[in-house]
C-alpha positions in Angstrom: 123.6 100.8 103.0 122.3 103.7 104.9 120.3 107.1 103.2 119.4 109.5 106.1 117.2 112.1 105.0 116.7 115.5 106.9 115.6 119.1 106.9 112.3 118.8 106.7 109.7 121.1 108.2 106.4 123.8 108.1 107.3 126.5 106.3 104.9 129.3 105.2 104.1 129.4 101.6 107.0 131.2 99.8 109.5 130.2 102.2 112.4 128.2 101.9 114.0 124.5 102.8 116.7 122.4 102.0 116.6 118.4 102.2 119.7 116.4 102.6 120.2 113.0 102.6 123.2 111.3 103.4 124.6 108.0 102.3 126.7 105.7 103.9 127.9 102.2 103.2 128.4 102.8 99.4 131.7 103.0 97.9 131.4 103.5 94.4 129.0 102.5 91.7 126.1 105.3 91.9 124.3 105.9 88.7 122.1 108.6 89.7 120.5 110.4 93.2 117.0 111.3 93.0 114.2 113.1 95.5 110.8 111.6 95.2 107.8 112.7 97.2 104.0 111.1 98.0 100.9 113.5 99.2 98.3 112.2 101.3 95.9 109.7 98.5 98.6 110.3 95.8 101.2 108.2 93.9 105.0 108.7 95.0 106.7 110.6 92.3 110.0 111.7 91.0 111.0 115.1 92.1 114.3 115.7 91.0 117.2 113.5 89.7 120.9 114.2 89.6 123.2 111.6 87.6 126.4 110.9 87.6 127.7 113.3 84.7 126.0 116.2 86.7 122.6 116.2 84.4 119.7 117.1 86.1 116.1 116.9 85.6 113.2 118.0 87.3 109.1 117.5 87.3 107.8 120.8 85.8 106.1 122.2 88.8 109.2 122.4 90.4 111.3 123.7 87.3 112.7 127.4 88.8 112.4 126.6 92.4 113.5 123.4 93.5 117.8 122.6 93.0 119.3 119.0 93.3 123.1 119.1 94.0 125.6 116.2 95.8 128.6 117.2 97.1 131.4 116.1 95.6 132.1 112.5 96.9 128.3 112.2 95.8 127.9 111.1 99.4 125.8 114.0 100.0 122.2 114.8 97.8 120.7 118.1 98.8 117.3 119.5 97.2 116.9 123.2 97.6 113.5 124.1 97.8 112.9 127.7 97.4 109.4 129.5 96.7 107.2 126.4 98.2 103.8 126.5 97.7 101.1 124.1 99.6 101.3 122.0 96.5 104.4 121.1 97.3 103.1 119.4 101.0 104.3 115.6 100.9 106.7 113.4 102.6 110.2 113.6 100.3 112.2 110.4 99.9 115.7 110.5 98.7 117.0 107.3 96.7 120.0 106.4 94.8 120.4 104.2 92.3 123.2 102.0 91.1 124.5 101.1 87.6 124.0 97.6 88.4 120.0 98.7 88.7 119.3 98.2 92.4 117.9 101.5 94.2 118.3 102.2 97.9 115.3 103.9 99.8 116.2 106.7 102.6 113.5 107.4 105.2 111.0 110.0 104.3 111.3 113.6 105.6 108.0 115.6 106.1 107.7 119.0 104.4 104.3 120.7 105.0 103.9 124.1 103.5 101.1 125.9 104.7 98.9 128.4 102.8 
């Protein structure tokens, strides 16, 4: 099992990025895709999630700004990223969990935002 994140990047504060992360190696069995992100000193936490059914949740500072989506194979998890702020500087990690409970780690992808 492979996630490869990309699209990360400095952006000015207001700008715009999208993240994907691409799996490979999983056939069937996904019970949710999720971006998580850890600034410098800080715990990693959970950005966005996407399940199965298409539900989505997000941490409220990124309510209005941030969209998860897959494509439609769910082999695919994108997180649009639109009115950044410097806040929103960390490294993102895309993971995907499986109904059996395991989770699967991608690399992280560095988004800086500058002020």
């Amino acid at each position: 099992v492979q996630l490869q994140a990309s699209g990360g990047g400095l952006v000015q504060a207001g700008g715009s990025l999208r993240l994907s992360c691409a799996t490979s190696g999983i056939m069937f069995g996904i019970r949710s895709q999720a971006w998580y992100r850890q600034a410098p000193g800080k715990q990693r936490e959970l950005v966005a999630q996407i399940s199965r059914d298409g539900s989505t949740n997000y941490i409220d500072s990124v309510k209005g700004r941030f969209t998860i989506s897959t494509d439609n194979a769910q082999k695919t998890v994108y997180l649009r990223m639109n009115s950044l702020k410097p806040e929103d500087t960390a490294v993102y990690y895309c993971a995907v969990g499986m109904l059996g409970g395991g989770l699967y780690w991608g690399q992280g992808t560095l988004v800086t935002v500058s002020s």
